[in-house]
NUMIRO-152991 format. One record per residue: residue number from 1; x, y, z of N, C-alpha, C in turn. Coordinates in steps of 0.2 Angstrom, whole numbers, plus 5000, padded with zeros to 4 digits. Example, Ala and Ser with C-alpha at 12.3 -4.5 7.8 and 13.67 -1.06 7.14 Angstrom:
! NUMIRO-152991
NODE   num    nxx    nyy    nzz   caxx   cayy   cazz    cxx    cyy    czz
NODE     1   5066   4972   5039   5062   4978   5039   5066   4984   5039
NODE     2   5064   4989   5035   5068   4995   5036   5064   5000   5039
! end
This chain:
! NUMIRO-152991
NODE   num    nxx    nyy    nzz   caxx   cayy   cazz    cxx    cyy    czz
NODE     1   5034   4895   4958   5035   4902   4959   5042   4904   4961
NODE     2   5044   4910   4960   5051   4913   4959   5053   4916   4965
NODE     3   5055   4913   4971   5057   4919   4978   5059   4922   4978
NODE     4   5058   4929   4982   5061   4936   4980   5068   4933   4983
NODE     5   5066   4931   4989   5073   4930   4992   5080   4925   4990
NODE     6   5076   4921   4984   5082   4916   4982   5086   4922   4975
NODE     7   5082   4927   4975   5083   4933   4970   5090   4935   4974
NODE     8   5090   4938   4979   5092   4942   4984   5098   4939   4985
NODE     9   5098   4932   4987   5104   4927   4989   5110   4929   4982
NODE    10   5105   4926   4976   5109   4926   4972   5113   4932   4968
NODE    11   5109   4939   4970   5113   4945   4967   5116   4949   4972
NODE    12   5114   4948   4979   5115   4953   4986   5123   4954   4984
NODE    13   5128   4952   4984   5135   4955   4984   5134   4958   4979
NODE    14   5134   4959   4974   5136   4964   4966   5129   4969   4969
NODE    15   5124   4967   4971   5120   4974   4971   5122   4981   4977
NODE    16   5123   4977   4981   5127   4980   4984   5134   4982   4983
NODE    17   5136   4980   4981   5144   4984   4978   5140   4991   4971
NODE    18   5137   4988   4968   5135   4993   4961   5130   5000   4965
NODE    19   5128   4997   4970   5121   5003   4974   5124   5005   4981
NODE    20   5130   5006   4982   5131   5007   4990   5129   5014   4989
NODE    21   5130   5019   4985   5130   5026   4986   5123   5027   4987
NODE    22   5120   5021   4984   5110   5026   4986   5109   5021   4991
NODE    23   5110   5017   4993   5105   5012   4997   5108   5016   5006
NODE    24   5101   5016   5007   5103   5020   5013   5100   5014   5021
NODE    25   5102   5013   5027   5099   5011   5030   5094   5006   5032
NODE    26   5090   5010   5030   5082   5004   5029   5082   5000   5022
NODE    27   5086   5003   5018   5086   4997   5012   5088   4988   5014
NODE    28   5095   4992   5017   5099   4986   5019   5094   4982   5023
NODE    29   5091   4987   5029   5085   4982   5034   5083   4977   5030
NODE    30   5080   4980   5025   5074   4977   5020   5079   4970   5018
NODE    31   5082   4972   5015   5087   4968   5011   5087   4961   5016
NODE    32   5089   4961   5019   5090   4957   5027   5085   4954   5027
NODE    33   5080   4957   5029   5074   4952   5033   5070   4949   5026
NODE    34   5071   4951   5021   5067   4948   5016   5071   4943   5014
NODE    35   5077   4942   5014   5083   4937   5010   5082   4931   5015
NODE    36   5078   4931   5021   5079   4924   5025   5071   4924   5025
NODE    37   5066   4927   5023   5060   4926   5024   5056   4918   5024
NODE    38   5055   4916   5030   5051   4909   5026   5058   4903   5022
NODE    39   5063   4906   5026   5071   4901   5022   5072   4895   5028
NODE    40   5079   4891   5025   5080   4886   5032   5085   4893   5037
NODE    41   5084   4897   5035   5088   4903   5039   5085   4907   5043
NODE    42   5076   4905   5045   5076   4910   5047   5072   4906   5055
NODE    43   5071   4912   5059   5069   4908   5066   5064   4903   5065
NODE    44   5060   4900   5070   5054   4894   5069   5051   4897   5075
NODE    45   5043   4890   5072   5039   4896   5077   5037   4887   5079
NODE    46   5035   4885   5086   5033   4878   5086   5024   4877   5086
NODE    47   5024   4872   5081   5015   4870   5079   5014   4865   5083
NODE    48   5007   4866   5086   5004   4859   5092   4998   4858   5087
NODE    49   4996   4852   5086   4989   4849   5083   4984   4848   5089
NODE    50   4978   4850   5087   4973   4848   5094   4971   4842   5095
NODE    51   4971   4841   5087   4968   4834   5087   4973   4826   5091
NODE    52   4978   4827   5086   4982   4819   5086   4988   4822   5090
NODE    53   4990   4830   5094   4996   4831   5097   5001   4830   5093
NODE    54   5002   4832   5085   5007   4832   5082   5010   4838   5084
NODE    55   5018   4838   5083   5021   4843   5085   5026   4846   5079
NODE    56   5026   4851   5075   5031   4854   5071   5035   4858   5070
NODE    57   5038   4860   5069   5045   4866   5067   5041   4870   5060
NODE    58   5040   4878   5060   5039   4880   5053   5042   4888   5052
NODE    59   5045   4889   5048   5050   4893   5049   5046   4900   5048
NODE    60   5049   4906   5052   5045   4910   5052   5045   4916   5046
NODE    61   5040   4920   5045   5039   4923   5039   5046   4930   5042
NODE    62   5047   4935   5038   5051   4940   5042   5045   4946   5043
NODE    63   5038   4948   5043   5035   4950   5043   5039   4959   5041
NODE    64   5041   4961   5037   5042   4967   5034   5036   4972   5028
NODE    65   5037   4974   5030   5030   4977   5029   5030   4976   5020
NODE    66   5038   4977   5017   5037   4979   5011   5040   4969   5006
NODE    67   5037   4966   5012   5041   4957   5010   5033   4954   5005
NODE    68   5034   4954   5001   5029   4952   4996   5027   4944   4996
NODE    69   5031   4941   5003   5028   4934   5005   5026   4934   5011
NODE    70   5025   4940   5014   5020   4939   5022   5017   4943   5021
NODE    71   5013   4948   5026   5008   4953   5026   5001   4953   5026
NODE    72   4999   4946   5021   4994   4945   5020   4988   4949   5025
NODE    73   4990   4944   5030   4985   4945   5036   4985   4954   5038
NODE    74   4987   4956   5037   4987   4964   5038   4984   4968   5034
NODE    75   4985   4964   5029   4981   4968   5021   4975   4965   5022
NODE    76   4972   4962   5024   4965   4959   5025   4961   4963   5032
NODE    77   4966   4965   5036   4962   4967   5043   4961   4974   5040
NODE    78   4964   4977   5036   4965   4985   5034   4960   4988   5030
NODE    79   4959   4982   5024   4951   4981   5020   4947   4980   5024
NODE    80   4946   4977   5028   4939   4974   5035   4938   4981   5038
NODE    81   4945   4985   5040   4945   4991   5045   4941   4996   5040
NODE    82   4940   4997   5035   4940   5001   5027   4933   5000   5026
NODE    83   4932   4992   5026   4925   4992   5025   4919   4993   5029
NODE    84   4922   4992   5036   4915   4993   5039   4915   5001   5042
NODE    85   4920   5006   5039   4917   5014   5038   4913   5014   5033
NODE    86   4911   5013   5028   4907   5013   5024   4901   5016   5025
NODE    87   4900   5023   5020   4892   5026   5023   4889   5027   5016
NODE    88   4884   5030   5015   4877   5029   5011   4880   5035   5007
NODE    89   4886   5032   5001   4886   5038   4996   4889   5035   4991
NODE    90   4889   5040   4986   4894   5038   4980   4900   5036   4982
NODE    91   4905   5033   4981   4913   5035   4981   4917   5037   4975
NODE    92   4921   5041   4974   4924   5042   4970   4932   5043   4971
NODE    93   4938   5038   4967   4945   5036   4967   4948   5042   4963
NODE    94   4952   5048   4966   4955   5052   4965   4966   5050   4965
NODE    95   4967   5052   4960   4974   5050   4960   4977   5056   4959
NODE    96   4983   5061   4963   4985   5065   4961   4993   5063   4960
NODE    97   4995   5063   4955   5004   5061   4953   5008   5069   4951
NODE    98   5014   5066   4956   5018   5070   4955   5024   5073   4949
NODE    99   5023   5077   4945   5027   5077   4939   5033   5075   4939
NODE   100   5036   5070   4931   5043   5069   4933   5048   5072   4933
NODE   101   5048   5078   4933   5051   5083   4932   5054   5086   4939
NODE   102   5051   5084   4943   5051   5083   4951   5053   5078   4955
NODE   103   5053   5073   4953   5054   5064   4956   5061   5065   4960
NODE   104   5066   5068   4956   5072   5069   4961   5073   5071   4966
NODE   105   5069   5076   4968   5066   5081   4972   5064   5076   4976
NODE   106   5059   5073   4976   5055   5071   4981   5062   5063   4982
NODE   107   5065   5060   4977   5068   5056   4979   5072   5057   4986
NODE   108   5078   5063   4985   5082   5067   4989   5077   5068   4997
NODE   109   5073   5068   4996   5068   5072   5001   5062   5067   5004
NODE   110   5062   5063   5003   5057   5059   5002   5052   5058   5009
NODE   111   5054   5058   5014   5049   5060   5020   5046   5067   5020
NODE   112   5049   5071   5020   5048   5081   5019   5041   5079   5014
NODE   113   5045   5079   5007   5040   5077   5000   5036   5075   5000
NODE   114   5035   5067   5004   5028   5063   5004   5022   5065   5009
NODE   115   5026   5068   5015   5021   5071   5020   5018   5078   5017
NODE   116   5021   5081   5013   5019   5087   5009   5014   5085   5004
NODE   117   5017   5081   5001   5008   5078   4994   5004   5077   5000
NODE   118   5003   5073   5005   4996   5072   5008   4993   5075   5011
NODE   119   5000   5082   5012   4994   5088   5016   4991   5093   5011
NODE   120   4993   5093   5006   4992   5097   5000   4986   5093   4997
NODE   121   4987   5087   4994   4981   5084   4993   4976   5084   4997
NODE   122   4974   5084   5003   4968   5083   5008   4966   5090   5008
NODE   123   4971   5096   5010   4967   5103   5008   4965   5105   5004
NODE   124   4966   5102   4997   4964   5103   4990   4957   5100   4988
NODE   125   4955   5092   4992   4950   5091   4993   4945   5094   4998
NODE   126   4948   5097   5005   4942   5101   5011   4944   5108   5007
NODE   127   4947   5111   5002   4943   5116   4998   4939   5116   4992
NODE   128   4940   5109   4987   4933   5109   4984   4927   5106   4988
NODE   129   4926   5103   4994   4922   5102   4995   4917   5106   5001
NODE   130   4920   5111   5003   4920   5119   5006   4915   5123   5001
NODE   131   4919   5121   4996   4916   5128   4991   4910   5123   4984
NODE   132   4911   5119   4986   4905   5114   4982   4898   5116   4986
NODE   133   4892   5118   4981   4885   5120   4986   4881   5112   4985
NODE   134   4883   5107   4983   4880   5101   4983   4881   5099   4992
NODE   135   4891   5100   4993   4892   5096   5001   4894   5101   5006
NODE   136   4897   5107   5004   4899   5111   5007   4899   5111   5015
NODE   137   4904   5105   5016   4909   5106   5022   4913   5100   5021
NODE   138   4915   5097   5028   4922   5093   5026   4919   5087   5025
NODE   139   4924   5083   5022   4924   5078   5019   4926   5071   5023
NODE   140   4925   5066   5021   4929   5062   5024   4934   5056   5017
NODE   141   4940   5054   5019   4944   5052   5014   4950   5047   5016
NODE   142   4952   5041   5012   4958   5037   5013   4961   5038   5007
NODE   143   4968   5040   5011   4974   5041   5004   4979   5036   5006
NODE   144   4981   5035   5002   4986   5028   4999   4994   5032   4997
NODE   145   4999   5032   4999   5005   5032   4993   5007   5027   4992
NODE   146   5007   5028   4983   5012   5023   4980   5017   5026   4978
NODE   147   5024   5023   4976   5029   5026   4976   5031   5021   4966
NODE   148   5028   5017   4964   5032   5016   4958   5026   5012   4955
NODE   149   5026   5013   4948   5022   5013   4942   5022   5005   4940
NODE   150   5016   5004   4937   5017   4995   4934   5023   4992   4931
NODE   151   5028   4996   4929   5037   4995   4928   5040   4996   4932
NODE   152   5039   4997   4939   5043   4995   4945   5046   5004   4943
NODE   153   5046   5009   4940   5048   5014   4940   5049   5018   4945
NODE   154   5053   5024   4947   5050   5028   4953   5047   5031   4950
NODE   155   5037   5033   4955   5032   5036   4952   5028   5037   4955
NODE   156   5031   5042   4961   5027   5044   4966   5022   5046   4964
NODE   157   5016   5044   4968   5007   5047   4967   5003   5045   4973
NODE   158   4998   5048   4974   4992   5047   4979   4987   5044   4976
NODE   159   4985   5040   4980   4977   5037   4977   4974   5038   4983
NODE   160   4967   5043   4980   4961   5045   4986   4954   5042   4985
NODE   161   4952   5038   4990   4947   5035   4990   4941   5038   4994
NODE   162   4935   5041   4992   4932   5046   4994   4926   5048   4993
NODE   163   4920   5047   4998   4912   5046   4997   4912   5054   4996
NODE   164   4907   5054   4992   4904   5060   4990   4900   5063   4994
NODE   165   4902   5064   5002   4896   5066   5007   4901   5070   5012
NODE   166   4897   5076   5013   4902   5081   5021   4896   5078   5028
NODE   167   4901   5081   5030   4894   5081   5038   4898   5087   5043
NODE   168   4892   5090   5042   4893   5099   5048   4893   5096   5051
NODE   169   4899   5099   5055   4899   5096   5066   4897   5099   5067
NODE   170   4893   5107   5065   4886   5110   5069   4880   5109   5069
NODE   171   4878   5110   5061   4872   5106   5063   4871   5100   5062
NODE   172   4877   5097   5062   4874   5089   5060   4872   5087   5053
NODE   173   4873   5090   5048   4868   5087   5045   4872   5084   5039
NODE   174   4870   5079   5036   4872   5076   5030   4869   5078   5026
NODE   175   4877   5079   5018   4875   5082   5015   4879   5077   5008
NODE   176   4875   5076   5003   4879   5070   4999   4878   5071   4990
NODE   177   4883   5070   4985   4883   5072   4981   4883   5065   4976
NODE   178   4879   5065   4971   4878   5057   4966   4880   5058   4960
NODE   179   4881   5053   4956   4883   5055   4948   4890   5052   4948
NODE   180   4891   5054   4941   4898   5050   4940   4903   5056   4938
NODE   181   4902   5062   4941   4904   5070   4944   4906   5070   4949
NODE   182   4911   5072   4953   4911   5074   4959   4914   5082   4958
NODE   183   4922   5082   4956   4924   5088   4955   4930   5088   4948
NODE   184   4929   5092   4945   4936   5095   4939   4941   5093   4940
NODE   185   4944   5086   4936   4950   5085   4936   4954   5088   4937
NODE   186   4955   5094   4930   4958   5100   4930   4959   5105   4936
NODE   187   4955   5106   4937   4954   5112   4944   4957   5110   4949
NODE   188   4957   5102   4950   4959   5098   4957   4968   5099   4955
NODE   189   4969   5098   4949   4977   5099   4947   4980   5104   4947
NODE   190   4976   5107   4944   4977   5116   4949   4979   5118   4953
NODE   191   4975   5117   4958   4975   5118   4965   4979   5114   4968
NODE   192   4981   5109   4966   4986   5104   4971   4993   5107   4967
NODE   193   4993   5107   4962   4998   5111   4960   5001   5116   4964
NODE   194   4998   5122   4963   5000   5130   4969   5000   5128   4975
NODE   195   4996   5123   4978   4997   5122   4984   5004   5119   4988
NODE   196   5005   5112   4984   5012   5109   4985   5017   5113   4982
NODE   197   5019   5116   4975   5024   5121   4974   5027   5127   4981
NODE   198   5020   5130   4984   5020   5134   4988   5024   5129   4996
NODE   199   5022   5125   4997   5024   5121   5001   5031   5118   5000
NODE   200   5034   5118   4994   5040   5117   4992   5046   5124   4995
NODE   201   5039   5128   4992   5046   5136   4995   5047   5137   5000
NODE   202   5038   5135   5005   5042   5135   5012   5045   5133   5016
NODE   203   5046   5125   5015   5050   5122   5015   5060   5121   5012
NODE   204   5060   5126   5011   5068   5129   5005   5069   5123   5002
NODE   205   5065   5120   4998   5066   5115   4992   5067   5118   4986
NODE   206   5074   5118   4981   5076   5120   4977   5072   5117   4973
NODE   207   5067   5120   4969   5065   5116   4961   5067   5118   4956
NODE   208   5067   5112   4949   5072   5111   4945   5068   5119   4942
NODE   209   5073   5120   4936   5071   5126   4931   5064   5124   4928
NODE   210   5065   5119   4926   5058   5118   4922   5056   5112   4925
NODE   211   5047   5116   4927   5042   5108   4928   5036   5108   4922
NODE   212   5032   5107   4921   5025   5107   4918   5020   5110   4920
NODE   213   5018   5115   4919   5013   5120   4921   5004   5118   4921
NODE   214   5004   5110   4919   4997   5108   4920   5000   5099   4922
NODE   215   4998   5097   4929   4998   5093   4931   4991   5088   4931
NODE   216   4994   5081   4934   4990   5076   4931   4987   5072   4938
NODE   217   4977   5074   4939   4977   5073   4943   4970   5067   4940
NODE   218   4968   5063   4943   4962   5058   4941   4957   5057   4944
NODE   219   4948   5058   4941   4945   5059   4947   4940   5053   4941
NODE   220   4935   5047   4947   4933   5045   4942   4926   5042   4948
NODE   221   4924   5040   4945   4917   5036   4951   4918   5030   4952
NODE   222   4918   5028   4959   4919   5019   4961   4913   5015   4964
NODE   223   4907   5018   4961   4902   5014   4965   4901   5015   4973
NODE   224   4902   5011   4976   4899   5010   4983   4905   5010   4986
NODE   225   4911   5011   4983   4918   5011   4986   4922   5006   4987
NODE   226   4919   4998   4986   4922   4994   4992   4926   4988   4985
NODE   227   4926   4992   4979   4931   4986   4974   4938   4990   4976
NODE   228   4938   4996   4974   4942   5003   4976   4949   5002   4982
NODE   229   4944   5002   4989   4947   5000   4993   4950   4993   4994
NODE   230   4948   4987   4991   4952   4980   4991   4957   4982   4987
NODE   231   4959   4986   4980   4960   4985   4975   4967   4991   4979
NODE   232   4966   4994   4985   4972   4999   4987   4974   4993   4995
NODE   233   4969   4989   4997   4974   4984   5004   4976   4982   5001
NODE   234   4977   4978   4994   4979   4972   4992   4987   4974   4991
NODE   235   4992   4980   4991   4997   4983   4988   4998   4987   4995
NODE   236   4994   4988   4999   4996   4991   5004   5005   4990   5009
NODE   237   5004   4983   5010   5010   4979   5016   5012   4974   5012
NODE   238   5012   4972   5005   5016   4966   5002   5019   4969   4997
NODE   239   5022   4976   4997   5028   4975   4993   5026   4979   4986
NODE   240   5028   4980   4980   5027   4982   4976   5027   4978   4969
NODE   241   5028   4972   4971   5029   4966   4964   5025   4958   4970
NODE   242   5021   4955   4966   5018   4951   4970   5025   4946   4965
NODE   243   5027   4938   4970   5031   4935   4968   5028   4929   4965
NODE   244   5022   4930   4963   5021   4925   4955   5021   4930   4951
NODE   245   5023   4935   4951   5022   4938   4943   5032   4939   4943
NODE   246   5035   4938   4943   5041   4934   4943   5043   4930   4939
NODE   247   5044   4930   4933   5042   4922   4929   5047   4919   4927
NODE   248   5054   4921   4927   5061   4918   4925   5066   4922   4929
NODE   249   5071   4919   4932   5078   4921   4933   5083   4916   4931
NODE   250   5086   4919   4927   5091   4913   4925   5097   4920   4920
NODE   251   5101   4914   4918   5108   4918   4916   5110   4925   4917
NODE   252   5107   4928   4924   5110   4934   4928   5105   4940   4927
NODE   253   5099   4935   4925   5093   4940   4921   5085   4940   4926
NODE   254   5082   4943   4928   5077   4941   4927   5072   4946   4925
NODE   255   5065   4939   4924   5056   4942   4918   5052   4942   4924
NODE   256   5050   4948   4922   5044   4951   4929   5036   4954   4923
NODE   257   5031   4951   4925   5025   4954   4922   5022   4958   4924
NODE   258   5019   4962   4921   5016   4967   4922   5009   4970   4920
NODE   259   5002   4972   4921   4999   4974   4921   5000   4982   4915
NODE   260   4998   4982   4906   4998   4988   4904   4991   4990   4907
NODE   261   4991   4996   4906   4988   5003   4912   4980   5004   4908
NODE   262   4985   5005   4900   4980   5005   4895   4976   5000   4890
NODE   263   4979   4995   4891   4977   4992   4886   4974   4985   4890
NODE   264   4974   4983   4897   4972   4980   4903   4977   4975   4900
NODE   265   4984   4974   4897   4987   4964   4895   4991   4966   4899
NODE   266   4994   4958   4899   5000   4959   4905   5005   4960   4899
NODE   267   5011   4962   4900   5019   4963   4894   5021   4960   4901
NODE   268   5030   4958   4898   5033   4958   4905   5042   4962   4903
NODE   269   5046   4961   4908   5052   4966   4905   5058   4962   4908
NODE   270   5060   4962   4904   5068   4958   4908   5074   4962   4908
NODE   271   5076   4963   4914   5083   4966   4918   5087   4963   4920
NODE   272   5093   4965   4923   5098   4961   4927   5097   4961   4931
NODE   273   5100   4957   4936   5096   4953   4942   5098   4959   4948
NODE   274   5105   4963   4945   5106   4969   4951   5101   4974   4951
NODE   275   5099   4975   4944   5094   4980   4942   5087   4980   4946
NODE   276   5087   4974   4945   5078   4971   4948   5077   4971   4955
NODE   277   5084   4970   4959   5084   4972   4966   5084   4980   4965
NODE   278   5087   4984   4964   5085   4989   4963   5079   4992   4962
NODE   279   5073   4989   4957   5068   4992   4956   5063   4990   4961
NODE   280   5064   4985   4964   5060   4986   4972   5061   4986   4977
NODE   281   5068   4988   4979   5070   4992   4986   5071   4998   4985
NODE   282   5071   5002   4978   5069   5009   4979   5064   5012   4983
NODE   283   5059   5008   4982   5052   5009   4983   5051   5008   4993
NODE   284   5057   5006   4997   5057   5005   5002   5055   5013   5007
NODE   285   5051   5013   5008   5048   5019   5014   5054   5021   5018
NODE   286   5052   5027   5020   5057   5030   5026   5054   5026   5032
NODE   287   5059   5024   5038   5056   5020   5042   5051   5026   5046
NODE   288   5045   5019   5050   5041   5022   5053   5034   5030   5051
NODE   289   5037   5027   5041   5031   5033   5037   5026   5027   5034
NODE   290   5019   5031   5038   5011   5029   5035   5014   5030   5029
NODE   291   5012   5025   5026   5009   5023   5018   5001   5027   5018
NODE   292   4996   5022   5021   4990   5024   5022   4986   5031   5028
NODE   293   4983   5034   5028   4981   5041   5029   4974   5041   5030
NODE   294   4969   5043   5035   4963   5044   5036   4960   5051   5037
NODE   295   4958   5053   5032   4954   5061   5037   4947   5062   5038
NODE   296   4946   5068   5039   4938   5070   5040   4934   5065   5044
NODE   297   4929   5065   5044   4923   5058   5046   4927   5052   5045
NODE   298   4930   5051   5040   4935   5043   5042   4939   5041   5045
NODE   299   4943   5047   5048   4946   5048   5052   4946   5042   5057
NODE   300   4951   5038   5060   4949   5031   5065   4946   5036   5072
NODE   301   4949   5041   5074   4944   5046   5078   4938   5045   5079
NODE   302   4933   5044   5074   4927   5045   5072   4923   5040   5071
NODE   303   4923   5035   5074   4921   5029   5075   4912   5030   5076
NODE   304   4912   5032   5084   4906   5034   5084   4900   5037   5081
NODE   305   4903   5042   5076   4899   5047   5070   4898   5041   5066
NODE   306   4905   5035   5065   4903   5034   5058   4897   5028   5060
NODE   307   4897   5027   5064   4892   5021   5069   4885   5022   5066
NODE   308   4885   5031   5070   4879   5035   5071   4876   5036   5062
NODE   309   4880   5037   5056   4879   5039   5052   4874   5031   5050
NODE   310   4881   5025   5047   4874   5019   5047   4872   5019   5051
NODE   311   4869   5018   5056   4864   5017   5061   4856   5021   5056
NODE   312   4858   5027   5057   4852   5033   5053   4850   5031   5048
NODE   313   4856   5027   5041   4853   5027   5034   4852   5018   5034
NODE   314   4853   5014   5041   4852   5009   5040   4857   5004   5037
NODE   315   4863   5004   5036   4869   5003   5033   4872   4997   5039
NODE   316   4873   4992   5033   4876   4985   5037   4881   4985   5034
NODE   317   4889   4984   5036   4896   4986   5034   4895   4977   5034
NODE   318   4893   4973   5038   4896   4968   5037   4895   4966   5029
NODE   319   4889   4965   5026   4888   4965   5021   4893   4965   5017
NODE   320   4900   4970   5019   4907   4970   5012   4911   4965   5016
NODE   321   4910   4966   5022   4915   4963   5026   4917   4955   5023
NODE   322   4907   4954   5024   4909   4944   5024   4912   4943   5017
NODE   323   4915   4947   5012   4918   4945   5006   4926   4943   5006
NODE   324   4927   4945   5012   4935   4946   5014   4939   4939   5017
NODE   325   4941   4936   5013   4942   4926   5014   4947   4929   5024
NODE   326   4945   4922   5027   4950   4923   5034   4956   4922   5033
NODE   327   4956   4924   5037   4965   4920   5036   4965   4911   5038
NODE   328   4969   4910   5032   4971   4902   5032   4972   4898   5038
NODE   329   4972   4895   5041   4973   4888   5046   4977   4882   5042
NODE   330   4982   4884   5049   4988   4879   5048   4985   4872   5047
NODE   331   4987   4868   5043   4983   4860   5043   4988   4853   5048
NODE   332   4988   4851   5050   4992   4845   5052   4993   4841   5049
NODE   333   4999   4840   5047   5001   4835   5041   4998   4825   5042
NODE   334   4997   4826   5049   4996   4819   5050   4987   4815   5050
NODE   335   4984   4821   5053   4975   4820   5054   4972   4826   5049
NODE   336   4975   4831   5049   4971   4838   5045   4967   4842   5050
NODE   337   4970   4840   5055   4966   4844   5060   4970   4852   5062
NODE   338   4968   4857   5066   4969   4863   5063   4976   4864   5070
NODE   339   4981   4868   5069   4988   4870   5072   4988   4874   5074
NODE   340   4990   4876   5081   4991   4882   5083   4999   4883   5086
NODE   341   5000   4891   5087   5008   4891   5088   5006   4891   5095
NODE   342   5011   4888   5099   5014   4885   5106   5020   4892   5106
NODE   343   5023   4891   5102   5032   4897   5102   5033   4899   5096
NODE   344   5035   4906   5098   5038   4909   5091   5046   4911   5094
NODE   345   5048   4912   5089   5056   4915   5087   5060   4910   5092
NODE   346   5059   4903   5089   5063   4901   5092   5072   4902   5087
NODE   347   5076   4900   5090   5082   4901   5088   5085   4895   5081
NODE   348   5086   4897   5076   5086   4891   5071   5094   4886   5073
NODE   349   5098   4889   5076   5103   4886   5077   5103   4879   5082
NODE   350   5096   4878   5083   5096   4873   5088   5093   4866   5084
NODE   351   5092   4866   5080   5089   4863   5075   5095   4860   5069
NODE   352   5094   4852   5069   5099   4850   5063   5096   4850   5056
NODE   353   5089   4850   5057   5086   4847   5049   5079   4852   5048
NODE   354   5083   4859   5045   5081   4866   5045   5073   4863   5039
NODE   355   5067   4865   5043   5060   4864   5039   5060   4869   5033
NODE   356   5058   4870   5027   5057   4875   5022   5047   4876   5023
NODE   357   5046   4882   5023   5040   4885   5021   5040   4882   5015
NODE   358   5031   4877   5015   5025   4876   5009   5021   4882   5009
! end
């Protein structure tokens, strides 16, 4: 397998000389913590064995949210947090994308713009579901930004993951909608459309002369919900390219695979090696911006309701939970017995014969 950071090591001077104009702050962070990730470069944490009292040096992950070799464990807590809201309905995975006609916009703007699609999208959802006589009240919903398409493109869009059930806070009552129906793709592009335009103007964001007058929103049925939401942790905290789909760097090139959208085969695309750092540190967040978003009933607020709701229909969340593998256990190389950390961040300069992460 191909490390992003041995990628980094070998293009970081030309990519930065060719990107200084766009690469802004948080990039460079990124840049940084990812190129020593799990390297002989980066701090150590010390392992004790319970069993035989071995003791090891292992070099620490850089945990960055968007490092495509650590996170694990956060994407697994996020899906277990996801699954046990879980309540007695349909779900439905709605996707509202921002035309490209716009992407500039939002590149330039990109905290204003992405805080603006989530608020647009969630009232576009609490108005068709207001005005739906099946649910008719609010909803409850988890939304996702992803910022780049299975070519590493920039291609901001929302992915909404979202049971077909309101619950009155006055009278209480549960109200739930089935089928492989929820609501008009169409209608939903519509209305997100006028809404975020309008939120553009008030906002004094110059839009271009020409956009597209019918946007592209995606509404489709996901069962019981819980492939939907693995399918949105799993992308959440590791980054935008997983590093086995990585398949060659060599002669100042690298081959990355991909996922087509339509056809379900993998292609793959080879670029320069500056290039390639470029297609996935565009994708780096403004610091301290939620990727992932809760509203309505799902809201972490709401713990209690969502308690109260399975308890009522009978709903055991562990059920999706026990699908979710633990987190790995360090092995001891000498009995196989199980490691735990004693110290972290310890200082790597104190050490002559720097360990490498297996």
């Amino acid at each position: 397998m191909i490390r992003l950071a041995t990628i980094i090591e070998q293009f970081e001077a030309d990519f930065i000389r060719q990107y200084q104009q766009q690469l802004l702050p948080s990039h460079l962070k990124a840049l940084s913590a990812m190129k020593i990730c799990r390297t002989q470069y980066s701090p150590r944490m010390l392992m004790h064995c319970q069993s035989c009292e071995h003791q090891t040096m292992v070099p620490h992950s850089c945990g960055h949210r968007h490092c495509p070799h650590c996170q694990n464990h956060e994407s697994q807590q996020w899906i277990e947090r996801q699954l046990q809201k879980q309540v007695p309905a349909d779900y439905y995975m709605m996707t509202f994308t921002l035309p490209a006609q716009l992407r500039t916009l939002a590149w330039k703007n990109q905290r204003l713009v992405y805080n603006l699609m989530f608020a647009c999208v969630w009232e576009t959802l609490k108005t068709f579901s207001l005005n739906d006589k099946a649910l008719g009240g609010i909803p409850g919903a988890v939304a996702v930004l992803h910022t780049h398409s299975r070519e590493l493109n920039f291609h901001p869009h929302t992915h909404i993951v979202m049971p077909g059930a309101t619950m009155d806070k006055v009278s209480r009552l549960w109200s739930k909608k089935s089928g492989q129906y929820l609501f008009s793709h169409r209608a939903l592009a519509k209305v997100f459309r006028a809404k975020l335009l309008q939120a553009f103007s008030e906002n004094d964001l110059s839009l271009p002369e020409q956009y597209p007058d019918q946007w592209v929103v995606d509404c489709r049925h996901v069962g019981q919900g819980n492939k939907a939401l693995v399918y949105l942790g799993r992308y959440l905290y590791r980054g935008v390219i997983q590093e086995k789909d990585i398949v060659s760097c060599q002669d100042g090139q690298v081959t990355f695979r991909y996922q087509n959208s339509k056809t379900k085969k993998y292609q793959s695309k080879t670029v320069s090696g500056v290039q390639f750092l470029w297609l996935v540190l565009q994708h780096i967040l403004p610091v301290g911006f939620r990727r992932a978003r809760e509203y309505g009933f799902l809201h972490h607020n709401s713990k209690k309701l969502i308690r109260l709701i399975q308890w009522l229909f009978k709903i055991n969340p562990a059920h999706w939970v026990a699908h979710i593998r633990e987190r790995p256990e360090m092995v001891c190389p000498c009995c196989g017995g199980v490691m735990t950390v004693v110290k972290t961040r310890i200082a790597n300069r104190i050490f002559n014969k720097p360990e490498v992460a297996t």
